[in-house]
C-alpha positions as CSV (number, residue, x, y, z in Angstrom):
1,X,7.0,-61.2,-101.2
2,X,6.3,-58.7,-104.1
3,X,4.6,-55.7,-104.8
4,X,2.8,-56.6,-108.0
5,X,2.5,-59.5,-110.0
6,X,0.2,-59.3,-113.2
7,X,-1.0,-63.0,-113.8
8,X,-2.1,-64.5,-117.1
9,X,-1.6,-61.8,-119.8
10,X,0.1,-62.2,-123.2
11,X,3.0,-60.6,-123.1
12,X,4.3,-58.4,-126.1
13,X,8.1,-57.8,-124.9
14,X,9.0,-55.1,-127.0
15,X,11.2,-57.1,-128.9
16,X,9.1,-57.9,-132.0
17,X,8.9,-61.6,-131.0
18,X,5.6,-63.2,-131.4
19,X,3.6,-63.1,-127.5
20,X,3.9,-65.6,-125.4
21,X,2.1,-66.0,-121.8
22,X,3.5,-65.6,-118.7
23,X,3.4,-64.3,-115.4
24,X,5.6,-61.0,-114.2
25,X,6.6,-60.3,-110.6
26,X,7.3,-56.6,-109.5
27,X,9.4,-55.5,-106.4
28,X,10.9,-52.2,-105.5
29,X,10.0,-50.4,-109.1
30,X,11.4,-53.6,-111.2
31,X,10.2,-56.7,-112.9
32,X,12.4,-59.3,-110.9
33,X,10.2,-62.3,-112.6
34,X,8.9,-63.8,-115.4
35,X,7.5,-66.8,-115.3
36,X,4.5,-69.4,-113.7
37,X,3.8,-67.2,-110.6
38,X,1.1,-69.4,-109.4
39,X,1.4,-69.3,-105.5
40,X,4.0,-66.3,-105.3
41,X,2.7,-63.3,-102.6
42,X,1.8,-60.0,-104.0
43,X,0.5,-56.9,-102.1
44,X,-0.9,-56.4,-105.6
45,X,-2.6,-58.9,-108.0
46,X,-3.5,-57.7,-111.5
47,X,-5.5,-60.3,-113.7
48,X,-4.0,-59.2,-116.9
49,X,-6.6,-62.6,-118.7
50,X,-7.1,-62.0,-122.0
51,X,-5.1,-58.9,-122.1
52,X,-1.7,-57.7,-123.6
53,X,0.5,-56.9,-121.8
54,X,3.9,-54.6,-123.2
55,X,6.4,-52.3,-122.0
56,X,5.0,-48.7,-121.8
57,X,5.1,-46.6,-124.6
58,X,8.0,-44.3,-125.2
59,X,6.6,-41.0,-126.9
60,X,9.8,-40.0,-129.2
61,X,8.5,-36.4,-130.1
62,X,6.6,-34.9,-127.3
63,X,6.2,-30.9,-126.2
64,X,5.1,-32.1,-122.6
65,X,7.4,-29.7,-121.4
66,X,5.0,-27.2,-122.3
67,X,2.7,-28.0,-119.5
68,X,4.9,-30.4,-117.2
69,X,5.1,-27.2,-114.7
70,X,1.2,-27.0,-114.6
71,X,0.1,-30.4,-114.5
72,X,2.9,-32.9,-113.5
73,X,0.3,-35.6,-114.0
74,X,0.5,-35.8,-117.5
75,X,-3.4,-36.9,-117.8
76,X,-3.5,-36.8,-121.4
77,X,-0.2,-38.6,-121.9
78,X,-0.5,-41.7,-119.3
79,X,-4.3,-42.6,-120.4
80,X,-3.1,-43.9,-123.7
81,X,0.0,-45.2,-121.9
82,X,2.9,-43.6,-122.1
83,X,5.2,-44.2,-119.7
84,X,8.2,-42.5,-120.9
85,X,8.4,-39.1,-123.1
86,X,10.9,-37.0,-125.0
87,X,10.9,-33.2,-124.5
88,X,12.4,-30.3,-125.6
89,X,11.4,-31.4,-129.8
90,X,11.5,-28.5,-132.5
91,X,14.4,-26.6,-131.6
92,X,12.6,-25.3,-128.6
93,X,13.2,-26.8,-124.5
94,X,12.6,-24.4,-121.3
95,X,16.7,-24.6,-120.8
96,X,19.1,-22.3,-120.9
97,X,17.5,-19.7,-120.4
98,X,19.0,-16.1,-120.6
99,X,17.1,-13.7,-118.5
100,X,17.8,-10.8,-120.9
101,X,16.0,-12.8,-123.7
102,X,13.6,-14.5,-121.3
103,X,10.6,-12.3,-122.8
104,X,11.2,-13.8,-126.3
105,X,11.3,-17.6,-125.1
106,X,7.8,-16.6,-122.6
107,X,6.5,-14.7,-126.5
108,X,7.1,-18.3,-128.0
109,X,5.5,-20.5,-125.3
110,X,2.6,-18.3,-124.7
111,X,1.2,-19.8,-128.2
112,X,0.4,-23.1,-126.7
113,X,-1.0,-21.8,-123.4
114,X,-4.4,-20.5,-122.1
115,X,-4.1,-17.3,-120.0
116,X,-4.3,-18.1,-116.9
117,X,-0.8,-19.7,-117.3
118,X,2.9,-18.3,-117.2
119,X,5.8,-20.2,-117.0
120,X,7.6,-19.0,-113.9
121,X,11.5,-19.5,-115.1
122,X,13.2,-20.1,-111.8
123,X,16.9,-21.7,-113.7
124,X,18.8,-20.5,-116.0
125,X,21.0,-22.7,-116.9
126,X,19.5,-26.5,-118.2
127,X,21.3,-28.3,-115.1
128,X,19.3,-25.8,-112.9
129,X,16.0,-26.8,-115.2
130,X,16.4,-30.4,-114.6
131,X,17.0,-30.0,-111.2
132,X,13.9,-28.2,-110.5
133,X,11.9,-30.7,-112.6
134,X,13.1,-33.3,-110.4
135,X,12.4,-31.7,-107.2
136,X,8.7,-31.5,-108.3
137,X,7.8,-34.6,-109.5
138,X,6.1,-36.3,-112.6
139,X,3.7,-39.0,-113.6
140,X,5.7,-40.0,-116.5
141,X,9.6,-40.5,-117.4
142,X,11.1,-37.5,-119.0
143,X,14.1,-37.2,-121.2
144,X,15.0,-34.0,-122.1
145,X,16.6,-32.6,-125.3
146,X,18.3,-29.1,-125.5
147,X,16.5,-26.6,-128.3
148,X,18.8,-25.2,-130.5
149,X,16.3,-22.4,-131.0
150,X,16.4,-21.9,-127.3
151,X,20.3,-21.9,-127.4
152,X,20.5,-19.4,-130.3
153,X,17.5,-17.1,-128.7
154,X,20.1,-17.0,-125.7
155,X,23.3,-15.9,-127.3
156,X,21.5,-14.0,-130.7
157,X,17.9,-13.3,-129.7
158,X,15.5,-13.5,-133.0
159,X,18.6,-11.7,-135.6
160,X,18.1,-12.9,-138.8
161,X,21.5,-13.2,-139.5
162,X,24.0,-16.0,-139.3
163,X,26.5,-16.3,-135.9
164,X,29.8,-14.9,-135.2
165,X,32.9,-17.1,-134.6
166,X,32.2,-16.1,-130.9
167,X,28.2,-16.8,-130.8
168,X,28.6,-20.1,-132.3
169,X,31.4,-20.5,-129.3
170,X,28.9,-19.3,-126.8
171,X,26.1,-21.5,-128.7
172,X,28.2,-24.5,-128.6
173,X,29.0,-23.8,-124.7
174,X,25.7,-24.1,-124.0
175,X,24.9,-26.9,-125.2
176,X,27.9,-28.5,-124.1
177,X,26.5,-27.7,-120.5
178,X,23.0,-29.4,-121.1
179,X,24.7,-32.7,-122.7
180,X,26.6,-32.7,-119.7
181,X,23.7,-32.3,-117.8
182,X,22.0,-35.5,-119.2
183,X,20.2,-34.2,-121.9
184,X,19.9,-37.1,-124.7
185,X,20.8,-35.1,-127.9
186,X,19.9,-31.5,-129.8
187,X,16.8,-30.6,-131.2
188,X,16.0,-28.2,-134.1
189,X,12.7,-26.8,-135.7
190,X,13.9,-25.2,-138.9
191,X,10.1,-24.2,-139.9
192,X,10.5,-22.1,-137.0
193,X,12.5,-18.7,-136.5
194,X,15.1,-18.7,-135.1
195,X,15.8,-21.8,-136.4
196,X,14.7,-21.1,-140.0
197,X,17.4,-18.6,-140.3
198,X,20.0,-20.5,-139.3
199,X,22.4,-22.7,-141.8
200,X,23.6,-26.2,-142.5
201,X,27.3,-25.7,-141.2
202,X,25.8,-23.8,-137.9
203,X,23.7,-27.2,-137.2
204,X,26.9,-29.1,-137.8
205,X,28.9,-27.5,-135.5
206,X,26.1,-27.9,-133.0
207,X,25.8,-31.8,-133.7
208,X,29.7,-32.2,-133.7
209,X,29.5,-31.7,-129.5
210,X,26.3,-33.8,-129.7
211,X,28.0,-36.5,-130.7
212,X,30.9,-36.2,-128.7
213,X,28.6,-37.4,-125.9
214,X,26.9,-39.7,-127.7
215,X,23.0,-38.1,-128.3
216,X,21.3,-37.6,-131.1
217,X,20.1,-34.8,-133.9
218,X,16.3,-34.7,-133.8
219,X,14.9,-32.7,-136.5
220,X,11.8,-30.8,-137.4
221,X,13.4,-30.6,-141.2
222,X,13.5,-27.7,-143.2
223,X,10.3,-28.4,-145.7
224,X,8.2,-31.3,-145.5
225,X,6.2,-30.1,-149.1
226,X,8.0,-28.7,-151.6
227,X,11.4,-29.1,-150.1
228,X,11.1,-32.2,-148.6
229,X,13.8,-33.8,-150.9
230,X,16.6,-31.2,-150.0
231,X,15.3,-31.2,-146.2
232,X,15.8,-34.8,-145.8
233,X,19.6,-35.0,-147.4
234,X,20.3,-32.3,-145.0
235,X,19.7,-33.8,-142.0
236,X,21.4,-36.8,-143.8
237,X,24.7,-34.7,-144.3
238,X,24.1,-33.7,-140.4
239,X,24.8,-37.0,-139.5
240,X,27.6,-37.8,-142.1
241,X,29.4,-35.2,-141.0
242,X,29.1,-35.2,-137.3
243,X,28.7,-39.4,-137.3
244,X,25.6,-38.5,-135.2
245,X,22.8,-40.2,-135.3
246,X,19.8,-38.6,-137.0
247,X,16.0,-38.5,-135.9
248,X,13.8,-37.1,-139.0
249,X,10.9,-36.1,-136.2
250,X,7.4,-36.7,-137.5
251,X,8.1,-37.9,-141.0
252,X,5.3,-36.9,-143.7
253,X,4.9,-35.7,-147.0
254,X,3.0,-32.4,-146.7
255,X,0.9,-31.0,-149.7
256,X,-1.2,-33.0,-152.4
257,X,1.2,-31.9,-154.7
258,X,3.8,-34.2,-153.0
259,X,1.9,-36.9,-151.8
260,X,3.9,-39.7,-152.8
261,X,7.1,-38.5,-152.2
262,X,7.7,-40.5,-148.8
263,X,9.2,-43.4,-151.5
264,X,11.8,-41.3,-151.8
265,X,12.9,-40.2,-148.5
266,X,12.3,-43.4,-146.9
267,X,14.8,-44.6,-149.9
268,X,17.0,-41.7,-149.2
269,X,17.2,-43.0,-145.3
270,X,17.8,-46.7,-146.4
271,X,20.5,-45.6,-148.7
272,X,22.0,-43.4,-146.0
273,X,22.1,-46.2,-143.4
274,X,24.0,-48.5,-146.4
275,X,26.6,-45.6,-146.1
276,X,26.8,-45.7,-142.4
277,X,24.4,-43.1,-141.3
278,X,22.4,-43.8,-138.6
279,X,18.9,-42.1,-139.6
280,X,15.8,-43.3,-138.5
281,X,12.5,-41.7,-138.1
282,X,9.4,-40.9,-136.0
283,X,5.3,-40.5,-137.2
284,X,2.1,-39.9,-135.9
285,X,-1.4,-41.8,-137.6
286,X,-2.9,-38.9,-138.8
287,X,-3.2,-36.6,-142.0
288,X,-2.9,-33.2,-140.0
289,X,-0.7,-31.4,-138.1
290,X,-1.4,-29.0,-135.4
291,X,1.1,-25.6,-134.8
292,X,1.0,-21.5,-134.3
293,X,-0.8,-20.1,-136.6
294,X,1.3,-17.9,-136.8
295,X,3.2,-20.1,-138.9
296,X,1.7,-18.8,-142.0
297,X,3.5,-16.0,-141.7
298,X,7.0,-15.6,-143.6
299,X,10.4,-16.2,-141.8
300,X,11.1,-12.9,-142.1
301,X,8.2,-11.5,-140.6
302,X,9.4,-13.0,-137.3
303,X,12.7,-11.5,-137.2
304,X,12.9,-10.1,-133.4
305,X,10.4,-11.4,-131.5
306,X,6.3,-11.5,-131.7
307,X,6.0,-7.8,-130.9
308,X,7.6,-6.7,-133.8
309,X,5.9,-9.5,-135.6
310,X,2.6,-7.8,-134.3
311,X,3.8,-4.2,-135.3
312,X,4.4,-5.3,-138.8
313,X,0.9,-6.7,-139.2
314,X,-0.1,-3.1,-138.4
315,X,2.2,-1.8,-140.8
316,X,0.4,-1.5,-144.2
317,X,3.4,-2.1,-146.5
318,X,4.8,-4.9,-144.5
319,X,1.2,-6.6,-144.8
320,X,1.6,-6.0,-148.0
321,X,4.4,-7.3,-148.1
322,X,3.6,-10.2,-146.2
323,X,0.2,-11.3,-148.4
324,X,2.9,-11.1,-151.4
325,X,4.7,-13.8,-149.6
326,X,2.1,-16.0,-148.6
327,X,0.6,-16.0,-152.4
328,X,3.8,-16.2,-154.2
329,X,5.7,-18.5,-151.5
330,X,9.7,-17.6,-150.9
331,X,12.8,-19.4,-151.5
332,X,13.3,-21.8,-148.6
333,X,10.2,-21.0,-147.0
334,X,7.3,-23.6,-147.8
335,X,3.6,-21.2,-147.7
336,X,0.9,-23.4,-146.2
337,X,-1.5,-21.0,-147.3
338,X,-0.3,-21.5,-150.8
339,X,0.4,-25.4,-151.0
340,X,-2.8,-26.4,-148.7
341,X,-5.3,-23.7,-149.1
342,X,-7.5,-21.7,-146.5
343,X,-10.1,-24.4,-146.1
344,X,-7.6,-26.9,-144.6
345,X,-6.7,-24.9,-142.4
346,X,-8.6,-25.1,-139.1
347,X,-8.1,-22.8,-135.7
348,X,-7.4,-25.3,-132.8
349,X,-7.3,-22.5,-130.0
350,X,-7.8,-18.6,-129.5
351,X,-7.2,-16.6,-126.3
352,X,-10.1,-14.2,-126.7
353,X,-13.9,-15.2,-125.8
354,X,-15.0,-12.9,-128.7
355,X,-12.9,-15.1,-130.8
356,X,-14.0,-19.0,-129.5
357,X,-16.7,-19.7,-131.8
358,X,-14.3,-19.9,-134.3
359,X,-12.3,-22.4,-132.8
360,X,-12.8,-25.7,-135.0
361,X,-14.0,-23.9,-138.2
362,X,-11.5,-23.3,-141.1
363,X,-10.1,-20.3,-142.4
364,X,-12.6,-19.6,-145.2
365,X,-15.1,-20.4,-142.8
366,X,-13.6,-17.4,-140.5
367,X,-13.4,-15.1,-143.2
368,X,-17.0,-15.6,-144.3
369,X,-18.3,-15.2,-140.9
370,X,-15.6,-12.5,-140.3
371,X,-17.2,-10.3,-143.0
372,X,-13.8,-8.9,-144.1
373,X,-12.3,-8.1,-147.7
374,X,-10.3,-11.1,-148.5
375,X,-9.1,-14.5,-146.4
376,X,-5.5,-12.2,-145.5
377,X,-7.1,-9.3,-143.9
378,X,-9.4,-11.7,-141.5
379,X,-6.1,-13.4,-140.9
380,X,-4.2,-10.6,-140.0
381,X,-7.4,-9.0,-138.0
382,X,-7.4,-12.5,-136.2
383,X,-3.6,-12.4,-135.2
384,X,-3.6,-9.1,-134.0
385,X,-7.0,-9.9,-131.9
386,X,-5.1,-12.7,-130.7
387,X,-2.1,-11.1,-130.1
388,X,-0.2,-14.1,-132.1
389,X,-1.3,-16.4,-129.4
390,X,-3.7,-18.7,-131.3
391,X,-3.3,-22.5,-132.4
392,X,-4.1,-24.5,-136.2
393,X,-4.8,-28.1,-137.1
394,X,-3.6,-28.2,-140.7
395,X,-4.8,-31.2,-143.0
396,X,-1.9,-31.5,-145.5
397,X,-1.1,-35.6,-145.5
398,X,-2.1,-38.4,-147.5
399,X,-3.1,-41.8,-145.8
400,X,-0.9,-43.6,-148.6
401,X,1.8,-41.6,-146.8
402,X,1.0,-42.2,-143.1
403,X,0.5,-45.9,-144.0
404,X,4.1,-46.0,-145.5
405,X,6.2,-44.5,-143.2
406,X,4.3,-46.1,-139.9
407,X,5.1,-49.1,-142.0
408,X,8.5,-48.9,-142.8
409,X,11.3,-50.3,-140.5
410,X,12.8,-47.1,-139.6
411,X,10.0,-45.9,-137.9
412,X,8.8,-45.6,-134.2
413,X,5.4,-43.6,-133.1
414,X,5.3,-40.0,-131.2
415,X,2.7,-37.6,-130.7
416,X,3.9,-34.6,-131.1
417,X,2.1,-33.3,-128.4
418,X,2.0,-31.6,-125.0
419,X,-0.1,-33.5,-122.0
420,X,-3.5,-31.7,-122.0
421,X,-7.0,-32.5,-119.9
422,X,-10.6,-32.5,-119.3
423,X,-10.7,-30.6,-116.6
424,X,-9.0,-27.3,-115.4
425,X,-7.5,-24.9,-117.5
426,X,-5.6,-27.6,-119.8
427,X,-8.9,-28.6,-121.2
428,X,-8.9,-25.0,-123.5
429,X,-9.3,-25.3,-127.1
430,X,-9.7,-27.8,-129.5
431,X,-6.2,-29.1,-129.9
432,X,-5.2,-32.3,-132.2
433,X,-6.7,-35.5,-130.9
434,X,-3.4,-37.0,-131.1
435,X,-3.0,-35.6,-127.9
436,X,-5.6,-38.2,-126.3
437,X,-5.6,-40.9,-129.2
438,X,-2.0,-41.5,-131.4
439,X,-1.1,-45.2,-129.4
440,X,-4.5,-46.7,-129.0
441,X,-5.3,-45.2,-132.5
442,X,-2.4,-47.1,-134.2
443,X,-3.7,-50.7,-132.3
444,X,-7.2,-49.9,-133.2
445,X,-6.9,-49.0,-136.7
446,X,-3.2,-50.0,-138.1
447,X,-3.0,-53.3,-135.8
448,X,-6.8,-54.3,-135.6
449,X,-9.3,-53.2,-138.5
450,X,-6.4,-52.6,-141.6
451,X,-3.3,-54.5,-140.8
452,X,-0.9,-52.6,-141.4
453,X,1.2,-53.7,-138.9
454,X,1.1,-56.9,-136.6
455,X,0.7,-56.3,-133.3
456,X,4.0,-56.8,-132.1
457,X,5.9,-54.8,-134.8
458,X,3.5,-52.1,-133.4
459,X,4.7,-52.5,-130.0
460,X,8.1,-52.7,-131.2
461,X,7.6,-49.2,-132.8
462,X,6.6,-47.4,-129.3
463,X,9.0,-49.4,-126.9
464,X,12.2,-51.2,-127.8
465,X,13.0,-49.0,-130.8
466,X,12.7,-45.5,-129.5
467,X,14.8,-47.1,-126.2
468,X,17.4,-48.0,-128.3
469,X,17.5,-44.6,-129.8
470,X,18.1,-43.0,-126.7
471,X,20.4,-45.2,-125.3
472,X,17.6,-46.5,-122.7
473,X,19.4,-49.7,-121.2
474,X,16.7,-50.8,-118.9
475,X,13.8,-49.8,-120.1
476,X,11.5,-50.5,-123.4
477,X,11.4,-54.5,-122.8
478,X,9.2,-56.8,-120.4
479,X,12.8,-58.2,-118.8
480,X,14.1,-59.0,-115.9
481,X,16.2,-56.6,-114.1
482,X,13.9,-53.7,-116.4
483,X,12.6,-51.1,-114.8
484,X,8.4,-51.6,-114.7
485,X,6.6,-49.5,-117.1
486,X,3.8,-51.4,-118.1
487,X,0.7,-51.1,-119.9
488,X,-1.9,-53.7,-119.7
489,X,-4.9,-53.3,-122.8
490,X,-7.6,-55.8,-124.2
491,X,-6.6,-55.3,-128.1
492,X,-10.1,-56.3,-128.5
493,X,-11.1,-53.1,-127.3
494,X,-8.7,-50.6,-127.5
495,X,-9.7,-47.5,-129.7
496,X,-8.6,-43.7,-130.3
497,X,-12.4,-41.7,-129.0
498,X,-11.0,-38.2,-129.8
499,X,-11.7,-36.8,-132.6
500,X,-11.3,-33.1,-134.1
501,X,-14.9,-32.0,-133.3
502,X,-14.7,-33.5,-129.9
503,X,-10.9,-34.3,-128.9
504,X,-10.6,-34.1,-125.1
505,X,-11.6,-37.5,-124.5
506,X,-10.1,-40.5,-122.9
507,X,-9.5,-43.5,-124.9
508,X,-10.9,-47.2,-124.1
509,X,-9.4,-50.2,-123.8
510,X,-6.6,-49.5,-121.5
511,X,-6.9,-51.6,-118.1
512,X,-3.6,-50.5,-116.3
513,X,-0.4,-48.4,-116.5
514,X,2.6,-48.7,-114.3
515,X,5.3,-46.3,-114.0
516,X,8.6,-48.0,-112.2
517,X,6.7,-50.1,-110.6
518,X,3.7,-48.4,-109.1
519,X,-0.1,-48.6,-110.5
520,X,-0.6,-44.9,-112.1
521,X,-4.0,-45.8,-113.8
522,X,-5.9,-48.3,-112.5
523,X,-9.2,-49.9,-114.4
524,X,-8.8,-46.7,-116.6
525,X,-8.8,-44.4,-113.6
526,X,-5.7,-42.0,-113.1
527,X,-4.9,-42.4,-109.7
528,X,-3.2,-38.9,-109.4
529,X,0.5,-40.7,-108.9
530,X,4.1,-39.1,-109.6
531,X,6.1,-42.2,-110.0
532,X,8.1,-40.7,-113.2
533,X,11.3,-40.6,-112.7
534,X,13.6,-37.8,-114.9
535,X,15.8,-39.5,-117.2
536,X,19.8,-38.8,-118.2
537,X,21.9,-39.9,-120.7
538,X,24.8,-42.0,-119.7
């Protein structure tokens, strides 16, 4: 007798191999057959006729750590069927935690949060996190990175400065504890204080005990405009050095003036892998991104924490200052403001009701309706308002670009988002609609309408590949003996419905979802399930 068998789909394994159709047979959270199941017992029968049917979807850049603690259900994350998601991207994860610096890591988050929600650190160490995660339960599988932001907030709080001999010690301790813990590699988000002030030989020392246990370096690189070139080859030298392998997290080529360019770092990757450097890539299928918007602001004007960041925009000469920066740019520091301009740039979420009717307009928009003397003052005005706690969708890619590197060989899909809703207080803002749309956008309109890629290179991309990259021995393949996370879609049907004017929307096409082996969404309902199960490097 089984649990579940799903009769009569066409099976995309994950491998890249061309579907084939077949029966599978689920018992006790695994697929224990493939095959003609014509007669076999079930307590569940899916009629997966004329549907695919794959592995689930890993998500290989993911913040859903962000609001794991508030909604373990993952709604926006499991509807477009993901199964399985990396946290802990951009140098930043919710572990260790030092409870003297805990107000800068709470300063940090609170950017990506409505009010009405705290994170309540209850660890300290990232054992203790993962611990606690498990106790509570999630809809998806999770598989943690450690931040090295996080790690150097702990030891050095938001100095501008580069480490002692003893804080890169203490550093290195730390993350020796999480990859001892089960966390699958190191992140870094060197757009972002504190990692923007950190160095190349700090990161290497990081990634040498990284390595040692077998994880990877996942990167938010140093420039992906202007310095794209130089920010590539550095994670490159990472893994030379270290021999560890290299994630480039959300690959693009940002800025029109260096649209193009992903010829040249994909080249730079193949050429590294020719001289044994395991580099490989993740993308989302869109031309925007979506951070703080506080990010405009120089690296420098972070130094400490938001509240000084705040005091400084109150400070006339370090506005001053700061505008000087923005227009002129600084050396390893790429301006968006300068290389994208103010009406590319769009507010995805405020805290303040005064300030929600500008939430989906641009920033020359804002400072037209804002009345003020130039676009920098109505910036400023609007940070301090918001009290740095406000969100931007920034159009800065080239569909030449995205095409290329979803394309290319070396790349698997991610979201870089964190699970969001339509209900409750996870449906604030306007965030990205990759957060609803990124896999049944890349079947609808990569797979299905352009043919870009064939539909089981696609699936390869989200399933096989990004388990392989973690190290995932059981999972990312329809085999035997595999743990079940399957998805079950009509590639017929399946489309991306959010959009940037309306993004918290659910999208079509997607029948079922099974997480280890029990029926999370059901005929595109959620049924409200925590069948995830927290995942650790071995």
């Amino acid at each position: 007798m089984l649990d579940i068998i799903v009769f009569g789909g066409r099976i995309v394994d994950g491998s890249g191999n061309p579907w084939y159709k077949a029966d599978i047979g689920i018992r006790e959270g695994k697929i224990i057959e493939i095959g003609n199941l014509t007669g076999e017992r079930a307590d569940k029968i899916i009629d997966a006729k004329d549907q695919i049917v794959s592995p689930g979807f890993i998500d290989m850049h993911s913040h859903a750590d962000i609001t794991i603690p508030f909604n373990p259900y993952m709604d926006s994350a499991i509807m477009q069927g993901i199964t399985t998601t990396v946290v802990g991207n951009c140098g930043i994860s919710l572990a260790p935690i030092n409870s003297e610096k805990i107000d800068m890591i709470r300063e940090y988050l609170s950017q990506f949060l409505p009010n009405s929600l705290k994170i309540e650190f209850k660890w300290n160490k990232f054992s203790e996190y993962l611990k606690w995660e498990k106790k509570n339960g999630i809809t998806c599988n999770v598989a943690h990175l450690v931040g090295h932001g996080t790690v150097r907030i702990d030891v050095m709080g938001m100095d501008a400065r580069d480490p002692t001999e003893s804080e890169i010690v203490e550093m290195g301790k730390l993350v020796e504890e999480a990859m001892e813990s089960g966390a699958f590699g190191i992140s870094t988000g060197l757009i972002y204080p504190p990692g923007t002030y950190s160095k190349t030989d700090e990161l290497i020392e990081m990634a040498k005990i990284v390595s040692k246990y077998g994880g990877i370096y996942s990167s938010h690189i140093r420039g992906e405009g202007r310095t794209l070139i130089e920010a590539v080859k550095e994670a490159i030298k990472i893994g030379e050095r270290t021999r560890v392998p290299v994630q480039i997290s959300h690959h693009k080529a940002a800025g029109k003036r260096y649209w193009g360019k992903t010829s040249e770092t994909l080249f730079l990757m193949e050429e590294a892998r020719e001289n044994g450097v395991d580099v490989t890539c993740d993308v989302y299928p869109y031309t925007a991104g979506m951070t703080s918007l506080i990010t405009l602001l120089p690296p420098w004007a972070h130094e400490g924490g938001l509240e000084k960041l705040l005091k400084r925009l109150k400070n006339d000469s370090d506005k001053e200052r700061i505008r000087e920066d923005m227009i002129k740019g600084v050396d390893g520091w790429e301006s968006f403001v300068k290389d994208y301009g103010w009406e590319n740039i769009f507010i995805s979420s405020v805290k303040t009701e005064k300030n929600k009717c500008f939430e989906g307009k641009n920033l020359k928009e804002i400072f037209e309706l804002m009345k003020a003397s130039d676009e920098y003052t109505a910036l400023f005005d609007l940070i301090l308002e918001e009290e740095g706690c406000a969100t931007m969708i920034v159009f800065q890619m080239n569909e030449d670009d995205v095409k290329r590197v979803i394309s290319n060989h070396l790349s698997m899909i991610s979201t870089d988002s964190w699970p969001v809703s339509q209900k409750g207080s996870l449906a604030f803002g306007k965030p990205h609609p990759r957060f609803y749309g990124t896999y049944p956008r890349i079947f609808g309109k990569y797979v299905r309408e352009e043919r870009t890629l064939t539909l089981e290179d696609a699936v390869r991309k989200m399933t096989s590949f990004p388990a392989q990259r973690l190290g995932l021995k059981d999972r990312g393949l329809i085999r035997e003996e595999f743990w079940a996370d399957i998805v079950v879609f009509d590639i017929k049907r399946i489309y991306d419905k959010a959009t940037y004017d309306d993004p918290h929307q659910y999208p079509e096409g997607i029948s079922y979802v099974i997480v280890n082996g029990k029926v999370v969404v059901e005929n595109g309902v959620h049924n409200r399930i925590l069948a995830g199960k927290l995942l650790y490097k071995k």
